[in-house]
C-alpha positions as CSV (number, residue, x, y, z in Angstrom):
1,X,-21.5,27.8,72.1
2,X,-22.7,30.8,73.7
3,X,-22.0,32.8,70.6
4,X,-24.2,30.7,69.4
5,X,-27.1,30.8,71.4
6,X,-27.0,34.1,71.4
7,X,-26.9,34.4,68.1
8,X,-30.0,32.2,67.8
9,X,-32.2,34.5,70.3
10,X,-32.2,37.5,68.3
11,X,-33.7,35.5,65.0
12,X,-37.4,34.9,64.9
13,X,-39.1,31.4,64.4
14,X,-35.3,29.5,63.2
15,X,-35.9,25.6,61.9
16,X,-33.5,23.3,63.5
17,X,-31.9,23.1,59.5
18,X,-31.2,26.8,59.9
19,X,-29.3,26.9,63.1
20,X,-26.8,24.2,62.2
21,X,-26.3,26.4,59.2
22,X,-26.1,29.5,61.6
23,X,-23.5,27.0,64.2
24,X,-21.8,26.6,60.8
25,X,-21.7,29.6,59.9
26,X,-19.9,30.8,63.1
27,X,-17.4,28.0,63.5
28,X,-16.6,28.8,59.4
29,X,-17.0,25.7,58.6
30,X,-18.3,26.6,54.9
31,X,-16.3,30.0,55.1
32,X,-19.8,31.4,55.2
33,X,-21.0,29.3,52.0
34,X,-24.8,27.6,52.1
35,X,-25.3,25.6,48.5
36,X,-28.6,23.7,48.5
37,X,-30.0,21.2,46.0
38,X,-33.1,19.8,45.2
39,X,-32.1,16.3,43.4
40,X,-35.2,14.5,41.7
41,X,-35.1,11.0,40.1
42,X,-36.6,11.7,36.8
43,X,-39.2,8.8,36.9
44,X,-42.5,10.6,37.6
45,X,-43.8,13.8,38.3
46,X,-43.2,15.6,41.4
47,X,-46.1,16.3,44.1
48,X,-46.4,18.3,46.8
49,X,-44.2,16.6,49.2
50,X,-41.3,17.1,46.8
51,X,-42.6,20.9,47.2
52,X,-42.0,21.1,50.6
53,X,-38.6,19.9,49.8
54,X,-38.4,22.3,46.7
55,X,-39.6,24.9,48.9
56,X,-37.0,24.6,52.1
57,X,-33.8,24.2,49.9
58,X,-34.3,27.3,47.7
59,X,-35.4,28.9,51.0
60,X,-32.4,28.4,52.8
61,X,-30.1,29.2,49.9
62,X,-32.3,32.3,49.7
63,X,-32.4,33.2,53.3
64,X,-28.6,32.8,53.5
65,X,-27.6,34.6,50.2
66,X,-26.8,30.8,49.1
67,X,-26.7,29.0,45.8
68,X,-29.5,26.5,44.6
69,X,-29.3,23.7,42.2
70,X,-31.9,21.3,40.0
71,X,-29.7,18.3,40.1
72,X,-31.5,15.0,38.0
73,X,-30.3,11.6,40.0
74,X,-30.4,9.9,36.9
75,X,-28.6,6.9,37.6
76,X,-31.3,4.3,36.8
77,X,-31.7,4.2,32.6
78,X,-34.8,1.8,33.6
79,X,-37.0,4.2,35.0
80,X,-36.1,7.9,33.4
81,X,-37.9,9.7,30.9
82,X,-36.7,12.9,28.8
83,X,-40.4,14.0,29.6
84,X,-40.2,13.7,33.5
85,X,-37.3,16.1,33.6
86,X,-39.2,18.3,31.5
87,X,-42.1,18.1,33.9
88,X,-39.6,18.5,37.2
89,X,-37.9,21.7,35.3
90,X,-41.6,23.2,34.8
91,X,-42.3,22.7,38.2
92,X,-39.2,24.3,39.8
93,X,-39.2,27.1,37.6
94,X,-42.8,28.2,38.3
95,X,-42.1,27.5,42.1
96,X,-39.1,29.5,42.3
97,X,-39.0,32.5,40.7
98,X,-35.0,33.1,41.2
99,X,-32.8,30.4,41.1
100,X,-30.8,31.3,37.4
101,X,-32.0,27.7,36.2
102,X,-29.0,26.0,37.9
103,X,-29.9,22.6,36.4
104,X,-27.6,19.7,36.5
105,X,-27.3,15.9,36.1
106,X,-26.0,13.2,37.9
107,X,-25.0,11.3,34.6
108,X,-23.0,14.3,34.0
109,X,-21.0,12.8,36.1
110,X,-20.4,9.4,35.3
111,X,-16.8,9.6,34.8
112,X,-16.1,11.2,37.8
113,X,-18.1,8.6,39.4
114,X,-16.3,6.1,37.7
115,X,-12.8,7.3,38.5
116,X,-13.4,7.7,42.4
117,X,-14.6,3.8,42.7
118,X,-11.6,3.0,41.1
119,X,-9.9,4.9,43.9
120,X,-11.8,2.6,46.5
121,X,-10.5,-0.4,44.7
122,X,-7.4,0.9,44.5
123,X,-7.6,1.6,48.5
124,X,-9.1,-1.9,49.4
125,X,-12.1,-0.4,49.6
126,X,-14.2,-1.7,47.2
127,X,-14.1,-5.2,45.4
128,X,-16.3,-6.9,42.3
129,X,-18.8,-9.5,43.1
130,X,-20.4,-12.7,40.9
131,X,-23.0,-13.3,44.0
132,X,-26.7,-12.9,43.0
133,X,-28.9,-10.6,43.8
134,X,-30.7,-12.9,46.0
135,X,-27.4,-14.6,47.2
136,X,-25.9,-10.8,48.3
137,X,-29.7,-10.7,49.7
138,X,-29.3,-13.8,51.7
139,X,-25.5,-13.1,52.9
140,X,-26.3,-9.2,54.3
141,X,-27.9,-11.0,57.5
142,X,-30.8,-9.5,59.6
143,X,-31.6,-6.3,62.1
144,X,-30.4,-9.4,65.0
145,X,-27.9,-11.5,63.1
146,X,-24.4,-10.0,61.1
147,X,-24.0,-11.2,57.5
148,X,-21.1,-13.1,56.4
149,X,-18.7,-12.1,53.7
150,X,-18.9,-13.2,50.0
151,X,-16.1,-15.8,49.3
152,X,-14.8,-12.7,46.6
153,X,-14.3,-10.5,48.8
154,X,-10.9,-10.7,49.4
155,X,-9.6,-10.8,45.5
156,X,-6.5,-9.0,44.5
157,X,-6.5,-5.4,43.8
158,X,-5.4,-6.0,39.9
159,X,-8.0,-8.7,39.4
160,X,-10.7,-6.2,40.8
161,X,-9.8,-3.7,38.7
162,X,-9.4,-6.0,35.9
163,X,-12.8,-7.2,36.4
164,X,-14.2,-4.0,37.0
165,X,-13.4,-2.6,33.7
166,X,-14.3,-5.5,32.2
167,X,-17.9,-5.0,33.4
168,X,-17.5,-0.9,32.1
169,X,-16.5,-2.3,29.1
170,X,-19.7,-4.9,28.4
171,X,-17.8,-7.9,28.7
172,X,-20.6,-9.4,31.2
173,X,-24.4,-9.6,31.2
174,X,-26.9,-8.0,33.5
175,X,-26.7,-9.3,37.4
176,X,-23.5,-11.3,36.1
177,X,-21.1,-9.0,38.7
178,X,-21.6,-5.9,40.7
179,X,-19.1,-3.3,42.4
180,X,-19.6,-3.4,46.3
181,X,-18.0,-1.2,49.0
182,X,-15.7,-3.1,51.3
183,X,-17.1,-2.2,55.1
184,X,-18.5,-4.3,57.7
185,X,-20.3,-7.2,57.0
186,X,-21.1,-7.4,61.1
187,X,-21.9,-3.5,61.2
188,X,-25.3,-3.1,63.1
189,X,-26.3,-0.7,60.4
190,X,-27.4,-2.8,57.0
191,X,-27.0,-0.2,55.1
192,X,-22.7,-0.6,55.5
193,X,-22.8,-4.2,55.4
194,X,-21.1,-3.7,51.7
195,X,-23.3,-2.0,50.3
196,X,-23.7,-2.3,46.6
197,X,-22.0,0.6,44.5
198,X,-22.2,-0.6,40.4
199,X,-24.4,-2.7,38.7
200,X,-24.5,-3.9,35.3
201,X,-27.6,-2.5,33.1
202,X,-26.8,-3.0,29.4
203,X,-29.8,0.1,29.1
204,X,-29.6,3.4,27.1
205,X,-29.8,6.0,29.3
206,X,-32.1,9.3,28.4
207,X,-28.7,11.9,28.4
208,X,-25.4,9.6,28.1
209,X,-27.6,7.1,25.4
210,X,-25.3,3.7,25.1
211,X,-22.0,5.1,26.3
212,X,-22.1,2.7,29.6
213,X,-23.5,-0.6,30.5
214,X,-22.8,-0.1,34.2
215,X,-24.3,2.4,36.4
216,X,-23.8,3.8,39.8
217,X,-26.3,2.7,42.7
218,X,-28.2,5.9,44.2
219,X,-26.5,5.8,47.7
220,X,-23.0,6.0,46.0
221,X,-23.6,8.6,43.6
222,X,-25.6,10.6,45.9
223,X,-22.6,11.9,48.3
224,X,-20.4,12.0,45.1
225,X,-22.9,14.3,43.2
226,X,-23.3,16.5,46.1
227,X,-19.3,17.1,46.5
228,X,-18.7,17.5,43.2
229,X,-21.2,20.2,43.2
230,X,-20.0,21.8,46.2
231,X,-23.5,21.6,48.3
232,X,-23.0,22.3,52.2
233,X,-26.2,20.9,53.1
234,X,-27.7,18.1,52.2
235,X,-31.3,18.3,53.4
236,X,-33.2,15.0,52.1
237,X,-36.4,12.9,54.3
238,X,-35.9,11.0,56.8
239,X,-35.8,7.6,55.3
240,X,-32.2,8.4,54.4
241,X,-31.1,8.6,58.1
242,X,-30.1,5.3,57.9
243,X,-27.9,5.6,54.7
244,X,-26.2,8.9,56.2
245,X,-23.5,6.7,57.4
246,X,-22.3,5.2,53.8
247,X,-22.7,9.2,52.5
248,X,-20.2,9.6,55.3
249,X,-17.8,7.0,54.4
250,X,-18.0,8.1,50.9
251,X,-16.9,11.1,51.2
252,X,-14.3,10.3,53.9
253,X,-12.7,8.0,51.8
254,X,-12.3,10.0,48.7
255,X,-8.9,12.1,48.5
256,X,-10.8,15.3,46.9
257,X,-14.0,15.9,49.7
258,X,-12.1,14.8,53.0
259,X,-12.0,18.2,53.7
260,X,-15.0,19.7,55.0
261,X,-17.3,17.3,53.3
262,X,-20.7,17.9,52.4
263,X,-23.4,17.4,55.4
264,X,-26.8,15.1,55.2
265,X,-29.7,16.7,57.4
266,X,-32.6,15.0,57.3
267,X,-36.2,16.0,57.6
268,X,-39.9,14.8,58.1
269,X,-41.8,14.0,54.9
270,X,-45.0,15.8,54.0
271,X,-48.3,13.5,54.0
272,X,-51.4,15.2,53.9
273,X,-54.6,13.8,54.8
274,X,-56.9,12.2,52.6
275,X,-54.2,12.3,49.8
276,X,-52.3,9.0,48.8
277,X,-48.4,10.6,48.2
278,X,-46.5,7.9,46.8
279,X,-45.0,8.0,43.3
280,X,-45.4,5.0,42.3
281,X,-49.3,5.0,43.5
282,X,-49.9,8.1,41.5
283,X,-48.1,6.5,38.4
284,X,-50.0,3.3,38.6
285,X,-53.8,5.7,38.9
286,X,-52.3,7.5,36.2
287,X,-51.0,4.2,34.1
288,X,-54.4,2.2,34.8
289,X,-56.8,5.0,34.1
290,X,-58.3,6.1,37.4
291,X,-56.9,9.7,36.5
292,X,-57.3,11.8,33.6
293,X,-53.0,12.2,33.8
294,X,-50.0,13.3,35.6
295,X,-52.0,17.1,35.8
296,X,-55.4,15.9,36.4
297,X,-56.9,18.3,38.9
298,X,-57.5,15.5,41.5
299,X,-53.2,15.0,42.0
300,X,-51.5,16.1,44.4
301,X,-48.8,16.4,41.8
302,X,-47.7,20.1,41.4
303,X,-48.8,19.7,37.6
304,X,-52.2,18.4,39.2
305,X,-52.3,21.6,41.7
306,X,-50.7,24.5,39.0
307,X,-54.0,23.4,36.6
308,X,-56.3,23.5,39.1
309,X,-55.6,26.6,40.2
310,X,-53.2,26.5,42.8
311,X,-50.8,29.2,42.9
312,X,-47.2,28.8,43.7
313,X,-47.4,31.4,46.4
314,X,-49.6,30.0,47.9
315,X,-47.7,26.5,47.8
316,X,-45.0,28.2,49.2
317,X,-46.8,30.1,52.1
318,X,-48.7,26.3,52.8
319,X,-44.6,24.9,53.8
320,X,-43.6,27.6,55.2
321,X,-46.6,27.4,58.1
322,X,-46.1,23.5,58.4
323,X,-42.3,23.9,59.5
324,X,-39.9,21.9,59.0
325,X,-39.4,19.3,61.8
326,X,-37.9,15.5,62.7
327,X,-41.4,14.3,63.8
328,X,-43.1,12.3,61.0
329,X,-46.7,13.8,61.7
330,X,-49.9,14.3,58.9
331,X,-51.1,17.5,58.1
332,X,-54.3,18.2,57.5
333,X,-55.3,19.1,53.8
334,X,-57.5,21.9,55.2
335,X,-54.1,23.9,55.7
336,X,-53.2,23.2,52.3
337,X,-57.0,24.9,51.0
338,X,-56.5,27.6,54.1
339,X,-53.4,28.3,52.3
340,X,-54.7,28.7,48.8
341,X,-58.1,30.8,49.8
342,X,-55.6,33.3,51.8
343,X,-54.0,34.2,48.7
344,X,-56.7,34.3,46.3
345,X,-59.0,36.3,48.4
346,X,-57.7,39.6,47.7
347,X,-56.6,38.5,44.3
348,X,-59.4,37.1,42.5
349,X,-62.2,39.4,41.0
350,X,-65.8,38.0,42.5
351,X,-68.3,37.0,39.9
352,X,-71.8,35.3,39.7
353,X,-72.1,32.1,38.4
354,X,-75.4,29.8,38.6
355,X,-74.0,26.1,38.4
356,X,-77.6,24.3,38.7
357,X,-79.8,27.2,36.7
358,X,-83.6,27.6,37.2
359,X,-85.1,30.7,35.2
360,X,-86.9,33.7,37.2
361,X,-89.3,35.6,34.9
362,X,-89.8,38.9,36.9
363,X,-93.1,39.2,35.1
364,X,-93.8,43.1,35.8
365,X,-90.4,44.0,34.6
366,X,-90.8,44.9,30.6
367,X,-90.4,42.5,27.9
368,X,-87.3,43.7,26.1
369,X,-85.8,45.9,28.3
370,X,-82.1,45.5,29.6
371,X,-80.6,48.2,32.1
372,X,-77.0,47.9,33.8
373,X,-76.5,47.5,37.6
374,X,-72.8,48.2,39.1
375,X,-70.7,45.6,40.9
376,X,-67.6,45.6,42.8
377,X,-65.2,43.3,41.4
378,X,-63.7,42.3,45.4
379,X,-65.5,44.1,48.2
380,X,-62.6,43.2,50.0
381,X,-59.9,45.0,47.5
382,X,-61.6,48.1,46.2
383,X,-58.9,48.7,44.0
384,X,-59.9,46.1,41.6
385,X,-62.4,48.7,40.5
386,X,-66.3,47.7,39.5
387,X,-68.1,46.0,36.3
388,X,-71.4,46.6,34.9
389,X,-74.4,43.4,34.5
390,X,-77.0,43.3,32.1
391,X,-80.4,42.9,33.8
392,X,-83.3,42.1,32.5
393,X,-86.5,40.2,32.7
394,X,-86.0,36.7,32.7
395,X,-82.6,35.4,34.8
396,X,-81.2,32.4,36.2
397,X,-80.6,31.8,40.2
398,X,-79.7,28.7,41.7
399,X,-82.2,25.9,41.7
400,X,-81.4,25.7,45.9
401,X,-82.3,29.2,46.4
402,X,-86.3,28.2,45.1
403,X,-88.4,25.9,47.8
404,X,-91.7,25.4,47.3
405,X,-92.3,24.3,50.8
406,X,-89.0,25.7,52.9
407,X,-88.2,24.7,56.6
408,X,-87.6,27.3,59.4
409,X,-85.4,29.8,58.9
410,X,-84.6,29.1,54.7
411,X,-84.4,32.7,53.9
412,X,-84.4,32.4,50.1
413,X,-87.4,32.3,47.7
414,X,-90.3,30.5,48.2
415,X,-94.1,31.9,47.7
416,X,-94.5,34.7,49.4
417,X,-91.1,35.7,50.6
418,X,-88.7,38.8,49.3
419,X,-85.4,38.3,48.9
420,X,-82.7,40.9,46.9
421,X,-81.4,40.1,43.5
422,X,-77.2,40.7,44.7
423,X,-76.4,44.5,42.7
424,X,-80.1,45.1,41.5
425,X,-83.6,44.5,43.0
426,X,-86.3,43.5,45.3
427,X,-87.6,40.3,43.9
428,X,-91.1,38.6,45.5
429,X,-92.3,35.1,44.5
430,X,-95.4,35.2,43.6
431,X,-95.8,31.8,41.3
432,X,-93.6,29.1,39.5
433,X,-94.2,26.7,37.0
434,X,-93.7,22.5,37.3
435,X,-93.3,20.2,34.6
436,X,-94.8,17.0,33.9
437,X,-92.4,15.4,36.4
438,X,-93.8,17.6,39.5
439,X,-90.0,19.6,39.1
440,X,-90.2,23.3,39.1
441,X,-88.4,24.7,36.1
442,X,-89.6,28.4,36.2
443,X,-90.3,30.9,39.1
444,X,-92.1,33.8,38.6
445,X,-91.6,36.9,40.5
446,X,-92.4,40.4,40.4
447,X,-90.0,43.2,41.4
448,X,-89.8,46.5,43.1
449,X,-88.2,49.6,40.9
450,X,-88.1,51.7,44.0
451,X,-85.3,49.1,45.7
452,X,-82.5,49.2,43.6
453,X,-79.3,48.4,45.0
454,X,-77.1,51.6,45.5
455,X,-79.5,53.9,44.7
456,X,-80.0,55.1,48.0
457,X,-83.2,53.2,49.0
458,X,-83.7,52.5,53.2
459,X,-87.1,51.0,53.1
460,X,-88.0,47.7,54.8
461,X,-85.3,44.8,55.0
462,X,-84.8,41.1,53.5
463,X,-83.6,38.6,55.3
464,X,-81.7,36.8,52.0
465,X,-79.7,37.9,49.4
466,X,-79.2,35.7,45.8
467,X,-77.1,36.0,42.9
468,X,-78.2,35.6,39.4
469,X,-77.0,36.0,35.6
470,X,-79.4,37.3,33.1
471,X,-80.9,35.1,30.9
472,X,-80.4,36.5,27.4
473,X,-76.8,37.5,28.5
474,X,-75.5,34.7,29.9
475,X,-72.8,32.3,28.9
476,X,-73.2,28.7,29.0
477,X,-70.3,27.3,31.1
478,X,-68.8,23.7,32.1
479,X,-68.0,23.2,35.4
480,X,-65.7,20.8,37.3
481,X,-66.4,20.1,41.2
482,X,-63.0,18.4,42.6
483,X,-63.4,16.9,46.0
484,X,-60.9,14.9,47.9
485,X,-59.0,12.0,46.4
486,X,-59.6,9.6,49.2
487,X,-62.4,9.0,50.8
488,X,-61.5,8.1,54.4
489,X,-58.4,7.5,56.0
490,X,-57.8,4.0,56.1
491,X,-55.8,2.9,53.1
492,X,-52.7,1.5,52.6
493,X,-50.8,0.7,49.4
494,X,-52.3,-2.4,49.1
495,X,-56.0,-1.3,49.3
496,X,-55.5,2.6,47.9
497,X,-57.8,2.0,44.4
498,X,-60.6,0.5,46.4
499,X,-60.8,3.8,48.7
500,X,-60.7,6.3,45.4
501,X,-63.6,8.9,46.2
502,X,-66.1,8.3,43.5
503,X,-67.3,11.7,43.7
504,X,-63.6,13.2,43.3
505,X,-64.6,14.7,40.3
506,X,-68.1,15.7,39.1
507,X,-69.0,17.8,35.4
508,X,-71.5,19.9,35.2
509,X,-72.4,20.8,32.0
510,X,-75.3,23.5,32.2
511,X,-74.1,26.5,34.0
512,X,-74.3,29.9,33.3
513,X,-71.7,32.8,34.0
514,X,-71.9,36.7,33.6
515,X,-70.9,37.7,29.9
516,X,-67.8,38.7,31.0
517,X,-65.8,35.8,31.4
518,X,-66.4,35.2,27.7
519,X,-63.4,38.2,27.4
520,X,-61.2,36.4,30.2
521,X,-58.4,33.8,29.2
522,X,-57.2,30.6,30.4
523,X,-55.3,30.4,33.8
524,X,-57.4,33.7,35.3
525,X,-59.0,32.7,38.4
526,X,-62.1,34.1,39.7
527,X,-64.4,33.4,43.0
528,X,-67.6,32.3,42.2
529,X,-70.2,33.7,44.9
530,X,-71.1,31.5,47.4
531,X,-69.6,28.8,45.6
532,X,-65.8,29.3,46.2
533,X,-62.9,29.8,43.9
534,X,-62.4,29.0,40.3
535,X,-60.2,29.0,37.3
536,X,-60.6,28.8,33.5
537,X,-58.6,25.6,32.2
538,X,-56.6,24.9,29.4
539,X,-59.3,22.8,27.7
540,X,-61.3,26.2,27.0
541,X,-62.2,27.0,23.8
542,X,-64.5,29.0,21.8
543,X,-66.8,26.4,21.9
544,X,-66.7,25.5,25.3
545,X,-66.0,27.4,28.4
546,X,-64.3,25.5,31.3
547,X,-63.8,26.2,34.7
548,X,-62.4,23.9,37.5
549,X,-62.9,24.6,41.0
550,X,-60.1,25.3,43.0
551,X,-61.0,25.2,46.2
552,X,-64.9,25.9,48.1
553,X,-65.2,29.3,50.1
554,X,-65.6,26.9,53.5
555,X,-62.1,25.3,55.7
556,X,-62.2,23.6,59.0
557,X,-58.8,24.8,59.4
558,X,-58.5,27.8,62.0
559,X,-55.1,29.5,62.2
């Protein structure tokens, strides 16, 4: 043990996964060998919890020169969808970028499966059922009072096996019999009270179509698929620390994985604030038309977060600062969005972009004239070079950065006041024009030629600084503002659709954007000043240009 330790003081920062991996290691219990999985039920998409789990397992493999596999626990015909494993495939390939598409399924399987329960019959181990559903319900007994054994129990060997390819073969309808484990009905743990391991589903599965009629229960096949597959560790969430003891006492009492069986760990589930996490939530907002689909901007699906704008290193970055722990805990989104902003910030090229446009005629700047001012591209990243903006007399700022009548210390225009056009001039209000309404829909301004930005000028200074997109030049731009998808914290399944944030998503439809972006292509991403980051969605087209906000320039999270 003090190898051990010892060994554990000279790595930095180890989660409590990786040093009984290292203690494994060192004993040789895996000669060395760390094979991970990532095992999906194919029955919705996967969200970002499933990309912490994504995220750990093809870490560790990677960390410890390991092996990682996709494996598809598609043992329920009911559920699965040819579409969903496309979906989970997508995901997993464009969050890890080296894997060599390992990609297997449970029902791959099946015979297997089949073969090793016979094995348990053939031991006394196992024994077919006619009990109900609700009968079996009733006899498994409570947390403070055993259950009692079904009066078939205790059938021959031969009839059991008898029966149970009898129920392979189709000779019996659904619920007529299931295959259960032969334990302890008095066993403290419900879980190994004989646990159910085959039931009968006359279903067509997605990959093995009509070839069986009776499939393998999740907790059975799990342990099986992992052994067969040769995993070492078996990292899943905590609700399965419970069922770790069955996983056991599969594998224990199968002839081929008594030997250094494969081990369950179990970790702490992701919940982020403000975000409802559960599958079958997001699939009945996505079924019921509260969301725009499985990828709508709003989900925390990783289909949601790839076409918003999130990228996968950032993803990854996000779980690797949340650790991996046993405490079930919330994070706060803001890490998520620290996450995302920390990544894009040196990436993304910096733009103008007016999203509520008011026109500024700079009445002593000619009619018809159009000059080109410099910009950096990222201040921060002077490698990403410079671009050049038309300028010319009549442009479009932010309806905000116009008040008539301003309070103390509003440093934008209002009559009177300078301010500095961002990459070009001096700009003074001297007028604006209202409609019929009492709005203000034009400001007028004149400018100073001597103040133009980088040519050297050191004159008197301006408090504020706006940005702006020439009129003439301009393209007309659709906008989507994503906010939160909850509104406050207190929800729970039963309540969830009545706490939806009605503001979650908001269009605007008028904005304007430098010329540029009309050469840029879906999937770029961008910071819009002052306004935060953005990228140009799939729904672009020639007609239409359309940008979704990935995530504003402020956080409340401090690292």
């Amino acid at each position: 043990m003090s190898e051990i330790n010892n060994v554990e003081n000279n790595r930095e920062s180890v989660n409590f996964i990786q040093k009984i991996i290292n203690e494994d290691n060192i004993k040789g219990t895996y000669n060395q060998r760390v094979h991970t999985r990532f095992p999906p039920e194919p029955n919705g998409f996967l969200h970002v919890g499933h990309a912490k789990s994504i995220c750990l397992n093809y870490g560790l493999a990677k960390k410890n020169n390991g092996i990682f596999n996709l494996r598809f626990d598609d043992t329920n015909p009911t559920k699965e969808d040819d579409s969903y494993v496309e979906s989970i495939i997508k995901d997993v390939k464009w969050l890890c970028p080296d894997w060599e598409e390992r990609i297997f399924f449970a029902s791959d399987y099946f015979d297997k499966m089949y073969d090793y329960a016979i094995e348990l019959i053939k031991k006394g181990l196992a024994f077919v059922d006619d009990l109900s559903a609700d009968e079996i319900r009733e006899y498994r007994g409570t947390l403070t009072e055993p259950g009692k054994e079904s009066p078939y129990r205790n059938r021959p060997v031969e009839e059991n096996l008898a029966l149970f390819e009898n129920m392979k073969n189709g000779v019996y309808g659904n619920g007529e019999k299931v295959l259960r484990a032969k334990i302890d009905m008095a066993s403290p743990n419900i879980n190994m009270r004989d646990p159910v391991i085959y039931r009968i589903l006359h279903e067509e599965h997605h990959n093995t179509k009509d070839k069986w009629c009776i499939y393998p229960m999740y907790d059975y096949a799990h342990p099986l698929e992992d052994a067969i597959e040769g995993i070492t560790h078996s990292v899943c969430t905590l609700e399965f620390e419970d069922h770790r003891p069955f996983y056991d006492w599969v594998l224990s009492n199968i002839d081929d994985f008594k030997k250094n069986p494969t081990q369950q760990i179990e970790f702490a589930k992701l919940y982020l604030s403000k975000t409802m996490m559960g599958k079958r939530y997001l699939k009945q907002m996505v079924e019921e038309g509260y969301v725009d689909g499985w990828d709508d901007p709003r989900m925390p699906t990783i289909a949601g977060l790839r076409r918003r704008g999130y990228t996968p290193e950032a993803i990854n970055n996000f779980c690797e600062s949340i650790g991996v722990s046993k405490a079930q805990s919330v994070v706060d989104i803001a890490m998520l969005e620290f996450a995302i902003r920390d990544d894009l910030s040196l990436k993304s090229p910096r733009t103008m972009a007016v999203l509520d446009p008011i026109k500024l005629v700079i009445t002593n700047y000619p009619e018809g004239r159009v000059e080109y001012v410099e910009a950096e591209n990222n201040a921060d990243n002077p490698e990403m070079g410079s671009r050049m903006i038309p300028f010319s007399r009549e442009i479009y700022i932010e309806r905000e950065d116009f008040m008539e009548n301003p309070p103390k210390k509003y440093y934008r225009l209002f009559p009177g006041n300078e301010v500095r056009l961002r990459n070009a001039y001096f700009v003074k209000c001297e007028d604006f024009v209202k409609d019929e309404n009492g709005n203000v829909i034009e400001v007028h301004c004149t400018y100073d030629p001597e103040t133009k930005s980088g040519s050297g000028f050191t004159g008197r200074k301006v408090k504020g600084t706006i940005h702006w997109v020439s009129a003439k030049h301009s393209v007309d731009a659709e906008v989507r503002l994503y906010d939160y998808m909850m509104e406050d914290e207190e929800y729970d399944k039963t309540n969830f659709l009545e706490k939806l944030n009605p503001y979650s998503k908001i269009i605007l439809n008028n904005c304007k954007v430098e010329p540029t972006m009309k050469e840029c292509s879906i999937g770029d991403r961008f910071q819009f000043m002052r306004h935060g980051f953005f990228i140009i969605d799939e729904e672009t087209s020639e007609e239409k240009l359309v940008f979704n906000r990935i995530v504003s320039l402020k956080s409340s999270y401090k690292r």
